[in-house]
C-alpha positions as CSV (number, residue, x, y, z in Angstrom):
1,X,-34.1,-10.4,-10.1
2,X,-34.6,-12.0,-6.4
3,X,-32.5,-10.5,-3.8
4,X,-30.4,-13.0,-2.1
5,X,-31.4,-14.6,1.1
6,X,-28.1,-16.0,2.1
7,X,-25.2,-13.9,0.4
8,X,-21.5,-14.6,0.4
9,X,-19.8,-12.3,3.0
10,X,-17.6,-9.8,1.0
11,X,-14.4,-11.1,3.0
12,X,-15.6,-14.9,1.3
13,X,-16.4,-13.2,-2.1
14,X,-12.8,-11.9,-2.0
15,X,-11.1,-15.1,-0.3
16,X,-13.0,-16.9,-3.2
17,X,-11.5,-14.7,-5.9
18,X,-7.9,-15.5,-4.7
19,X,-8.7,-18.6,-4.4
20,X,-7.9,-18.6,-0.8
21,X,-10.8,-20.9,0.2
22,X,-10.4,-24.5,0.8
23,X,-11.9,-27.0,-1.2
24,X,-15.1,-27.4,0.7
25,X,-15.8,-23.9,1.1
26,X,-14.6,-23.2,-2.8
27,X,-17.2,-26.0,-3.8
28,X,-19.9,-24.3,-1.4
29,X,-18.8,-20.8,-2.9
30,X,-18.9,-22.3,-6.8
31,X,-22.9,-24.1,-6.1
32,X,-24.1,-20.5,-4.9
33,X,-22.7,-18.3,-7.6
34,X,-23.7,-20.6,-10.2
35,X,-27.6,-19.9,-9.2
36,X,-27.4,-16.4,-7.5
37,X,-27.6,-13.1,-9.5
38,X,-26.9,-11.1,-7.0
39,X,-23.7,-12.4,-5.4
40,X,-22.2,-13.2,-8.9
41,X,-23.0,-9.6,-9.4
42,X,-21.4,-8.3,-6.1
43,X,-18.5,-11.0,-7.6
44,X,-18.1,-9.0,-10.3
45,X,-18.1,-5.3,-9.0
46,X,-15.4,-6.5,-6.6
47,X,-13.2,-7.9,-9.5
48,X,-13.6,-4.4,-11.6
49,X,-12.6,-2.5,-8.5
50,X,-9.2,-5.0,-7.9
51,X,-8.6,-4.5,-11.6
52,X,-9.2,-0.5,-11.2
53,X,-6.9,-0.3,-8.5
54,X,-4.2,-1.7,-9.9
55,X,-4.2,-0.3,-12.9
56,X,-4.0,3.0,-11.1
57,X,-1.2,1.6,-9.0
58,X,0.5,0.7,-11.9
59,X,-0.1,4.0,-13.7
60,X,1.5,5.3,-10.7
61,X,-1.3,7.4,-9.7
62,X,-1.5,6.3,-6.1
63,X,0.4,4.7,-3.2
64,X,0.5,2.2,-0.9
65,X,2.6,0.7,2.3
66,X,3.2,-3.0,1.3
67,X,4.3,-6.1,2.9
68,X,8.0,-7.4,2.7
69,X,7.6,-10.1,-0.1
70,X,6.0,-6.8,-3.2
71,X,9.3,-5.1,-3.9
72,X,10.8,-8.3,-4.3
73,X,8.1,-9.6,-6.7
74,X,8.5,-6.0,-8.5
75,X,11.9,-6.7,-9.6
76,X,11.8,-10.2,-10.1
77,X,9.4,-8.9,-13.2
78,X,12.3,-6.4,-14.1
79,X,10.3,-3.6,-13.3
80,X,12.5,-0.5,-12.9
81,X,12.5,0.1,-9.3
82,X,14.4,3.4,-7.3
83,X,14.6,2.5,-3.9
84,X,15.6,5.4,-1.1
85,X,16.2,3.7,2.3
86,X,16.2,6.1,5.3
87,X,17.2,5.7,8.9
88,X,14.9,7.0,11.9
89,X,15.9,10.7,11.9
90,X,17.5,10.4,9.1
91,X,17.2,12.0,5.1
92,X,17.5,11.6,2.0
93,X,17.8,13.6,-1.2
94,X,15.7,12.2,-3.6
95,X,14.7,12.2,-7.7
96,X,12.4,10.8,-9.6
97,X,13.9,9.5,-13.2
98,X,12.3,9.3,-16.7
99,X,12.3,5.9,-16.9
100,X,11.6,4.6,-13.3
101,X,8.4,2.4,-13.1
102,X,8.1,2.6,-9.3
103,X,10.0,4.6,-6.6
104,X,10.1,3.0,-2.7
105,X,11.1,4.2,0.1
106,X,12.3,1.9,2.9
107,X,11.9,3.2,6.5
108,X,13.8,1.3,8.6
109,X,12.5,1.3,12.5
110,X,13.0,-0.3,15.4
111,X,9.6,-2.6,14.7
112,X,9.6,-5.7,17.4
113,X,7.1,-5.6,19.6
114,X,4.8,-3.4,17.8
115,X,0.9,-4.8,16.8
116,X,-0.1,-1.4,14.9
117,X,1.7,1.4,13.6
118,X,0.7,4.5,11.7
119,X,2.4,6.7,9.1
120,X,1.7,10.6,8.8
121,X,2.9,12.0,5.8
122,X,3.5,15.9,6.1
123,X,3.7,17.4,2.5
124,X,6.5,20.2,2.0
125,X,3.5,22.5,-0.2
126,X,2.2,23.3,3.7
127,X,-0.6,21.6,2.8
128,X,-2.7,18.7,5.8
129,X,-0.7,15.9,6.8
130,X,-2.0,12.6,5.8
131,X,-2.7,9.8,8.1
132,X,-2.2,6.0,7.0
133,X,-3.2,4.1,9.9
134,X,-2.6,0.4,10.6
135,X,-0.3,0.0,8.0
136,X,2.0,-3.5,7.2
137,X,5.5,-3.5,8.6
138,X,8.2,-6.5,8.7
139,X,9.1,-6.2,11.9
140,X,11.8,-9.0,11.6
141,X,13.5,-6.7,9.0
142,X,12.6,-3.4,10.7
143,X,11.1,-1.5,8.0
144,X,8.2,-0.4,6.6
145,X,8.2,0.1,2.9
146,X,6.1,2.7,0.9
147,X,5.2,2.8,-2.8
148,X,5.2,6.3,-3.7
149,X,3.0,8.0,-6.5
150,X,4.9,8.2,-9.4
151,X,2.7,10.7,-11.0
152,X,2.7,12.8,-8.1
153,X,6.4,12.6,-7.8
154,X,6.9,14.0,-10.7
155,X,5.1,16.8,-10.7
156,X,6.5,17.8,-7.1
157,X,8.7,21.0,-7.3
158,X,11.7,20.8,-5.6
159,X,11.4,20.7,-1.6
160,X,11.1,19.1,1.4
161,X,8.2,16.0,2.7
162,X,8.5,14.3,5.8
163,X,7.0,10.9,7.3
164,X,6.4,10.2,10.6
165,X,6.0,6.2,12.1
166,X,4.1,6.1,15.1
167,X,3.2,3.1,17.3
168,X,0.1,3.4,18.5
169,X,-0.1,1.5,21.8
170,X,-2.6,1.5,24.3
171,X,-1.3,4.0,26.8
172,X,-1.0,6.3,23.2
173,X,1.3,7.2,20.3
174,X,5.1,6.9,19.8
175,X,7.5,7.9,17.6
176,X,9.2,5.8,16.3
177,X,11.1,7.9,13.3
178,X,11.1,10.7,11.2
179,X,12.3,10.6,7.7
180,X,13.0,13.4,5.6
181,X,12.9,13.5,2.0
182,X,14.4,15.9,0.0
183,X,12.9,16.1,-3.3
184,X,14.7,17.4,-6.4
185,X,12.4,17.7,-9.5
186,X,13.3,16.9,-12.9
187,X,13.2,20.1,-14.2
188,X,16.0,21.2,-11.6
């Protein structure tokens, strides 16, 4: 096998999967992969790793911050959905049930304005806080909402978590909330 002397970007390779191209540049896309190895290979490995993810989204073995339009889709399949929504400064005591299929939590923040924001997640076991940076917000609905991992949920004991928003300007960080969650597991 030849390597490639002109291959498809990966942000074309993906565009081109979603079918987010426009015709010319599909056609273009289509003539190439027919007679290159390579890029129908880097095709490939980039499909297996969308399928990978979401089944382990699905699975509920990790998270993610999504845009305003995925919890809507979520229950228009009649997925069963537990949703916690939280003021700035605010908490919340939380469960996870046996037969929820995703839990969200919906930040709301005071959004307009903002072009990046960051969310630290400081786990009540003491251990690091975790940094998500440059996540999606709606800003016209002023919230930010988070896909928690099931799996993880459920095997949290009973305690506290906490998330921190932070705009991250260029004079430095603000906060813009806290949110407290306050977790009660299943087994009491």
């Amino acid at each position: 096998m030849s390597a490639c002397r002109t291959p498809l970007p990966p942000e074309t390779l993906l565009a081109y999967w979603l079918g987010e191209l426009d015709e010319a540049a599909m056609a273009a896309a289509d003539e190439h992969l027919l007679g290159c190895v390579p890029c129908g290979d880097a095709l490939d490995a980039l499909i297996a790793l969308g399928d990978g993810v979401r089944r382990a989204f699905t699975a509920g073995r990790i998270g993610a911050v999504v845009g305003p339009g995925f919890a809507r889709r979520l229950a228009e399949r009649g997925l069963r959905l537990r949703e916690y929504r939280v003021a700035p400064q605010g908490h919340v005591n939380c469960q996870v049930g046996a037969d929820d299929e995703f839990v969200l939590s919906r930040l709301s923040a005071p959004l307009a304005g903002l072009d990046r924001l960051d969310m630290v997640m400081h786990p009540g076991d003491g251990g690091p806080p975790q940094r998500a940076e440059d996540i999606p917000f709606d800003a016209a609905a002023g919230e930010v909402v988070v896909v928690m991992p099931l799996q993880r949920l459920r095997a949290l004991p009973s305690g506290t978590e906490r998330v921190e928003l932070l705009a991250v300007e260029p004079a430095g960080e603000r906060r813009i909330g806290e949110y407290t969650f306050i977790h009660r597991s299943a087994a009491g």
